[in-house]
C-alpha positions as CSV (number, residue, x, y, z in Angstrom):
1,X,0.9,8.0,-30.3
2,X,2.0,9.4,-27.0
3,X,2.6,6.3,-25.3
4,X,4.9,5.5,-28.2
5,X,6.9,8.5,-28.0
6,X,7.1,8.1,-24.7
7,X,8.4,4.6,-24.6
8,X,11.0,5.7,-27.3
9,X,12.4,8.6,-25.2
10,X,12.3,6.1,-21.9
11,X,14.3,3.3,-24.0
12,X,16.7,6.2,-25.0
13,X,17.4,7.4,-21.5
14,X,20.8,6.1,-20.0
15,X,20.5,4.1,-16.9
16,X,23.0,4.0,-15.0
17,X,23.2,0.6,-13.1
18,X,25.5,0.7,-9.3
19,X,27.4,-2.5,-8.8
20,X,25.6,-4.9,-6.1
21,X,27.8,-4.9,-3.1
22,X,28.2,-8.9,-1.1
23,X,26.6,-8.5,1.8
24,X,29.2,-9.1,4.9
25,X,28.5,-11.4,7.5
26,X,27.5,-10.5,10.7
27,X,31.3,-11.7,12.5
28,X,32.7,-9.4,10.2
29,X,30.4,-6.4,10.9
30,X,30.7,-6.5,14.6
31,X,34.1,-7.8,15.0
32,X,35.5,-6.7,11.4
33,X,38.2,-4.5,12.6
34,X,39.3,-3.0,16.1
35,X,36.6,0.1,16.1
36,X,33.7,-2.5,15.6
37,X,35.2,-4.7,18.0
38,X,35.7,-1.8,20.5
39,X,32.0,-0.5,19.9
40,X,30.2,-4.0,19.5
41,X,31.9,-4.8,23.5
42,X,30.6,-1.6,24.8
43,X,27.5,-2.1,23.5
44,X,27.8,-5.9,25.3
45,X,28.7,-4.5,28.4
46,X,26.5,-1.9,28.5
47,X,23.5,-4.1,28.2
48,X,24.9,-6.2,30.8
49,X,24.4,-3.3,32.9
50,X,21.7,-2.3,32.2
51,X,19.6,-5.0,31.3
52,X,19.4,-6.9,34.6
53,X,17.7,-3.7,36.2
54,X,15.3,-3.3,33.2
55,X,13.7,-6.7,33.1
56,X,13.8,-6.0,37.2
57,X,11.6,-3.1,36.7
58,X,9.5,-3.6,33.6
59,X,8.5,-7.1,34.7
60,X,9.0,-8.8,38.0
61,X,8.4,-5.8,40.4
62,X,5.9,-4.2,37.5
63,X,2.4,-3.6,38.9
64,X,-0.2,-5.9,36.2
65,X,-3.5,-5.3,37.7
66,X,-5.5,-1.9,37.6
67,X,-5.9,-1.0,41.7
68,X,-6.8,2.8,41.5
69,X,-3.0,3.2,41.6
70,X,-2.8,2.1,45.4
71,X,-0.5,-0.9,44.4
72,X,1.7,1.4,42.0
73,X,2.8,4.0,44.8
74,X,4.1,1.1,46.5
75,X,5.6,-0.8,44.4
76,X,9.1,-0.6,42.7
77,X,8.5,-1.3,39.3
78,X,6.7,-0.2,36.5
79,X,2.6,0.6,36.7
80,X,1.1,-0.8,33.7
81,X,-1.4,-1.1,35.4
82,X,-2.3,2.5,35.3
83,X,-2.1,1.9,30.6
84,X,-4.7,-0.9,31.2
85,X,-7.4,1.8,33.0
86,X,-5.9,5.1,30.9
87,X,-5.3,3.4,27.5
88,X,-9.1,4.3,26.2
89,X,-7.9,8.3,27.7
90,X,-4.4,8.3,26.1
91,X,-5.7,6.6,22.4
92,X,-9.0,8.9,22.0
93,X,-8.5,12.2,24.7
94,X,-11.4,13.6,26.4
95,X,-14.0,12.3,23.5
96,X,-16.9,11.2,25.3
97,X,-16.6,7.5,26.8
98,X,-19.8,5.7,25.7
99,X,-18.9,7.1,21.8
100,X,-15.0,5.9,21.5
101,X,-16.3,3.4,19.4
102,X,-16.3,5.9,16.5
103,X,-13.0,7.0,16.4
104,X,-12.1,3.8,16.7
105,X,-13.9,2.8,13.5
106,X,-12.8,6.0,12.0
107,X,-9.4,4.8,12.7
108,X,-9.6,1.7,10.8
109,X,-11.3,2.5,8.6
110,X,-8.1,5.4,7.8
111,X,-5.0,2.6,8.7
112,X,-7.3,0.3,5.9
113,X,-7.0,3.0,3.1
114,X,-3.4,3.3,4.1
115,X,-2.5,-0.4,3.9
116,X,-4.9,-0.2,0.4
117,X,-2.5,2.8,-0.9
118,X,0.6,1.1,-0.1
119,X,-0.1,-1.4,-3.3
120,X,1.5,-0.5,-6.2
121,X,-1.4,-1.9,-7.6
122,X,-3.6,0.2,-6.0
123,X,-2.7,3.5,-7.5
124,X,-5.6,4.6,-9.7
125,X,-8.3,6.6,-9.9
126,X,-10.2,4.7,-7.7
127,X,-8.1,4.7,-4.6
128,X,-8.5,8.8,-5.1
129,X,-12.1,8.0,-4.7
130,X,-11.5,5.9,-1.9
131,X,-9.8,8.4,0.3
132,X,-12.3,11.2,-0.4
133,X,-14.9,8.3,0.8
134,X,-12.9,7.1,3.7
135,X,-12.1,11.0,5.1
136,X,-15.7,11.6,4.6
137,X,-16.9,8.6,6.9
138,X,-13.6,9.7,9.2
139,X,-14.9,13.2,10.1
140,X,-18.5,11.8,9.6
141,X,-18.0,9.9,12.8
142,X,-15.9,12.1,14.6
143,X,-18.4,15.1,14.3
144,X,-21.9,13.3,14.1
145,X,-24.9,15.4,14.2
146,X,-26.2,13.1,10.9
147,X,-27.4,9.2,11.0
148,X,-28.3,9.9,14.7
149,X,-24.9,10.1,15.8
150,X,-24.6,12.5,18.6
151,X,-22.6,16.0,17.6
152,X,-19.1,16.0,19.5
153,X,-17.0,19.4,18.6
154,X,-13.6,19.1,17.2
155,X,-13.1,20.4,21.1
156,X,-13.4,16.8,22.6
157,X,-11.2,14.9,19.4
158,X,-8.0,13.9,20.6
159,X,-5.5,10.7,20.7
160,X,-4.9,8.8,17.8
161,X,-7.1,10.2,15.7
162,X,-6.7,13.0,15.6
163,X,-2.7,12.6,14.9
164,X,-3.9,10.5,11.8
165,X,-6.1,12.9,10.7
166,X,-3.0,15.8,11.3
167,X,-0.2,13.7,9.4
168,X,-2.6,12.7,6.6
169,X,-4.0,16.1,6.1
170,X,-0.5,17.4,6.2
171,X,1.0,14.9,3.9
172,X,-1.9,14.3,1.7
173,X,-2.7,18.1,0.5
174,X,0.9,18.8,1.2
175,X,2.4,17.0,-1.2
176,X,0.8,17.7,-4.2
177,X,1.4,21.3,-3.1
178,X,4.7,20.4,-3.2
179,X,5.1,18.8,-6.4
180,X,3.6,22.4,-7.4
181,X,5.9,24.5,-5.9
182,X,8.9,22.4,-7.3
183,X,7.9,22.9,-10.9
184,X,7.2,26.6,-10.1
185,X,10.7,27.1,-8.4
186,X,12.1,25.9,-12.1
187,X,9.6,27.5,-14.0
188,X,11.1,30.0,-16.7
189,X,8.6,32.2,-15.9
190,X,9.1,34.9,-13.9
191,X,5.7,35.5,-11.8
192,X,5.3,31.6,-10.7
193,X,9.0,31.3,-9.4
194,X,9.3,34.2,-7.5
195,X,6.1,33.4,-5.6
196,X,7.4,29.4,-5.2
197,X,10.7,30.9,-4.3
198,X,9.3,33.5,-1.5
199,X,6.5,31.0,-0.1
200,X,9.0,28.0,0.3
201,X,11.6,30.4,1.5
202,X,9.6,32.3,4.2
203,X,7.9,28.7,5.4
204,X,11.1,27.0,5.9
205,X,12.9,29.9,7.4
206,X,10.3,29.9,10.4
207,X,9.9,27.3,12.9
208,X,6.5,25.4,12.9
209,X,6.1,26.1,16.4
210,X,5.5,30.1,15.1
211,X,3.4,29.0,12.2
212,X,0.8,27.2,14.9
213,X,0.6,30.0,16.6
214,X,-0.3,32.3,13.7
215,X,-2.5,30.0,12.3
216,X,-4.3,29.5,15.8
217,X,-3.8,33.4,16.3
218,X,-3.8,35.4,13.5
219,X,-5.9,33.6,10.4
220,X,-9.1,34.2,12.8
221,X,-8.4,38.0,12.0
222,X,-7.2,38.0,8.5
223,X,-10.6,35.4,7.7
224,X,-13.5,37.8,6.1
225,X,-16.2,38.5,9.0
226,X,-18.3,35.6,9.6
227,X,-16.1,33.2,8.2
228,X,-14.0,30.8,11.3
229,X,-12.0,28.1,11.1
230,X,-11.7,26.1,14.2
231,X,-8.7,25.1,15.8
232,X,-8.3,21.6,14.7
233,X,-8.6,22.8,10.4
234,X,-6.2,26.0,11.4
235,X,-3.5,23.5,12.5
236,X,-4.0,21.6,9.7
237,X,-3.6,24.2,7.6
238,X,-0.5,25.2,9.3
239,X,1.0,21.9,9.2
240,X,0.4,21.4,5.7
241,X,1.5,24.3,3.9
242,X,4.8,23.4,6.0
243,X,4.8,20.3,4.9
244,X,4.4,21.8,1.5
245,X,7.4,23.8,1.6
246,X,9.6,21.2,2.4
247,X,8.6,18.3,-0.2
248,X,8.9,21.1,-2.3
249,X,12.7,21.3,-1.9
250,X,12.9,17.4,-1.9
251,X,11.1,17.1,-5.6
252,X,13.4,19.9,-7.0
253,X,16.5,18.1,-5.8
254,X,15.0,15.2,-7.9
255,X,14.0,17.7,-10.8
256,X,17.5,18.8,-10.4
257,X,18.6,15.2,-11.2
258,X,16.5,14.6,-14.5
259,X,19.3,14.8,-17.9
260,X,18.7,18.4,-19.7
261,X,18.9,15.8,-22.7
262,X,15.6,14.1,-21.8
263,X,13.0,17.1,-21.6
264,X,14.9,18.1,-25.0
265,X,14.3,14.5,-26.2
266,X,10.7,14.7,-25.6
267,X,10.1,18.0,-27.1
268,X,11.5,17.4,-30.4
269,X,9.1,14.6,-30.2
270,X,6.1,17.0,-30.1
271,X,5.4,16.2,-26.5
272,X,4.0,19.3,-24.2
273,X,5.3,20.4,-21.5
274,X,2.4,19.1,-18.9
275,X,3.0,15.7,-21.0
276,X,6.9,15.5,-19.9
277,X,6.6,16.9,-16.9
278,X,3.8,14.2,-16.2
279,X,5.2,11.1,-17.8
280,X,9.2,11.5,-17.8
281,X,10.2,13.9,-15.5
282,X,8.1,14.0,-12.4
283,X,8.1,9.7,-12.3
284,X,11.9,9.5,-12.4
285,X,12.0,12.6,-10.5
286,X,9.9,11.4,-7.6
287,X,11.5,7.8,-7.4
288,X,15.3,9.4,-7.3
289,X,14.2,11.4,-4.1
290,X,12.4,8.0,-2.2
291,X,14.9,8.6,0.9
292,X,14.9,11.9,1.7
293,X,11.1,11.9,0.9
294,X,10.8,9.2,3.5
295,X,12.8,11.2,5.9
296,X,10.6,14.5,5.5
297,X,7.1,11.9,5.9
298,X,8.6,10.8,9.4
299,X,9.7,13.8,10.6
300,X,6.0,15.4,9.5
301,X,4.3,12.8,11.5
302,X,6.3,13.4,14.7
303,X,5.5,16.9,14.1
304,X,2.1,16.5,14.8
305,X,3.1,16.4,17.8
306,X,3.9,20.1,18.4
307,X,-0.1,20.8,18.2
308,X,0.3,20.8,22.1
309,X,1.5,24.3,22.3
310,X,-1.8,25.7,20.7
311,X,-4.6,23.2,23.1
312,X,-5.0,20.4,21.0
313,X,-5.1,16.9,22.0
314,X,-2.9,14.8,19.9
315,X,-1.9,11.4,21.2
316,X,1.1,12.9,23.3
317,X,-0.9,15.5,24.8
318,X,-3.5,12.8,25.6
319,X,-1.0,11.4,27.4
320,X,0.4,14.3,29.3
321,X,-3.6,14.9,30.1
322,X,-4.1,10.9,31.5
323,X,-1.1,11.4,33.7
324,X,-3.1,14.2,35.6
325,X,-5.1,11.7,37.5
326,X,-4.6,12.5,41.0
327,X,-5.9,8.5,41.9
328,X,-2.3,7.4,40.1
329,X,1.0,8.3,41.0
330,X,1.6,9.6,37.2
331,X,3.8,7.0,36.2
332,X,5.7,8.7,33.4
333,X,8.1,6.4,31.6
334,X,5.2,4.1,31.4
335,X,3.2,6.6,29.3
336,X,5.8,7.7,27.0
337,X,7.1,4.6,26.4
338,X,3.6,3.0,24.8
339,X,3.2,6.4,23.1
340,X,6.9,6.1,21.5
341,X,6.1,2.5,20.8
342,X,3.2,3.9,18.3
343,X,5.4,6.4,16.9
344,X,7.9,4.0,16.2
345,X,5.3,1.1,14.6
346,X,4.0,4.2,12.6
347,X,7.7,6.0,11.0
348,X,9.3,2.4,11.0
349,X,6.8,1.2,8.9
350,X,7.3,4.2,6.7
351,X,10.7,3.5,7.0
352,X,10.4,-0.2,5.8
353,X,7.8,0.8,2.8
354,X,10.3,3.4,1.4
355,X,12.9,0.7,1.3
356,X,10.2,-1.9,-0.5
357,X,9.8,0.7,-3.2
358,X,13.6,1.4,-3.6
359,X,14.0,-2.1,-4.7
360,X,10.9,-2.6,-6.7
361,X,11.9,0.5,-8.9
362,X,15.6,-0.2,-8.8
363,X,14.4,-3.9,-10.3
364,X,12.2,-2.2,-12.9
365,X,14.6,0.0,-13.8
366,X,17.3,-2.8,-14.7
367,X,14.6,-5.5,-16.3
């Protein structure tokens, strides 16, 4: 019965169909008038400049072959050289040597739930059991102490995993969190929207920078005595209720967007409340706000980041910590430049899924 009155109020929605623009070759996008003509030469000349010197550096005078960084302080170019003997440092931090091959698993096994979530498909119950399965092995390897896996103290995580385990903590808890606080900000009731209102308020008016520090500093004291949180779940916590606040805003704007007509629609069907929020509203809700979405899920994973400031050991700070080597002569550009090429696989893959999911719903939508 409710799937019934649900289609009828989805067939009686108006959609509202954007004309598909030609797409413009690429002459006429580079050369179309004099401003793209002026900027597509600059660009031209710019690499001409540049480019040269570049390949110079990064591969004909680039040191290839690990030589306890002898080779590198000589040399002109770049020192890959010192990724090939620091990459195990900069990808898994100061965790014990002879056990990297568990955050290594733990890894996969997290970037294989990820690639299993982004399936349409996929979205049922049972990926929801999945995750809570996967996490479970994750921090089952990380820690040890059980299957006669050595204990290692959240202390010694750092690299990679411990930025997966950051963004998808953050995003994860965050954003249902978010989808509450939404509904709360435009609840009619009084009590649940003021709270929404002051938490998302006060969380986005401070910088997360603050918010690590009083979640490294202060939770310790406002915990009950006995209860600690170590600095690793205190972070977490930080970074999700931030990333909370902000989804928060994104699914109202979408709320926002939803017809008065349709909610009206649905209850003069007889549906509840949690039934239109959770079939009409929230679905067309959530897939009108895919790009700014996207742009808060990026910008929460390069936040992870900012963990430096209170001792943890993300991937950029295991970088920062492998350039210490006195044996090398910290060869800089090299190390940021593979950590920015992670970054970038990471958000431009978000970047590419958000646009995959435009166009399926944007195609379901019309058929």
């Amino acid at each position: 019965m409710v799937a019934e009155q649900f289609n009828t109020v989805s067939v009686s929605a108006t959609v509202v169909e954007r004309p598909v623009e030609a797409k413009k070759p690429l002459w006429h996008v580079l050369f179309g008038d004099i401003v793209s003509a002026a900027l597509t030469l600059a660009a031209l000349a710019f690499l001409l400049l540049t480019l040269p010197n570049l390949i110079r550096w990064g591969i004909l005078d680039a040191i290839w072959s690990p030589s306890e960084g002898t080779a590198c302080r000589e040399a002109d170019g770049a020192c890959w050289a010192f990724l090939r003997a620091k990459y195990r440092q900069i990808l898994f931090g100061i965790y014990p040597p002879e056990q990297q091959w568990r955050p290594l698993l733990g890894s996969i096994v997290v970037m294989i739930l990820v690639v299993v979530s982004l399936q349409p498909a996929a979205w049922r119950r049972s990926l929801l059991v999945g995750w809570i399965v996967g996490t479970a092995a994750f921090l089952t390897l990380m820690s040890g102490g059980v299957f006669g896996l050595a204990p290692v103290p959240t202390a010694y995580w750092g690299g990679l995993p411990v930025t997966l385990l950051l963004a998808i903590s953050a995003l994860g808890i965050g954003f249902p969190f978010g989808v509450v606080l939404a509904l709360g900000r435009r609840s009619v009731l009084p009590v649940p929207r003021l709270l929404s209102i002051g938490l998302i308020e006060i969380i986005r008016g401070l910088p997360l920078v603050s918010l690590l520090f009083m979640a490294s500093i202060m939770l310790p004291v406002m915990l009950p005595d006995g209860m600690t949180l170590d600095k690793l779940a205190r972070a977490c916590v930080a970074l999700t209720v931030f990333s909370a606040a902000y989804i928060a805003e994104v699914v109202r704007g979408g709320l926002q967007s939803i017809p008065a007509g349709q909610p009206e629609a649905a209850r003069a069907l007889g549906l509840s409340w949690v039934q239109t929020t959770r079939l009409i509203v929230l679905p067309q809700a959530l897939r009108n706000v895919i790009p700014p979405l996207t742009n808060t899920v990026i910008v929460m994973v390069k936040n992870t980041a900012l963990v430096l400031v209170v001792g943890l050991f993300d991937l950029l700070s295991a970088g920062k910590a492998a350039l210490t080597d006195p044996d090398w002569p910290s060869p800089f550009a090299e190390t940021y430049l593979f950590i920015a090429a992670i970054y970038f696989v990471i958000c431009f893959g978000i970047s590419k899924y958000s646009i995959f999911l435009e166009a399926r719903f944007a195609n379901a939508t019309r058929s």
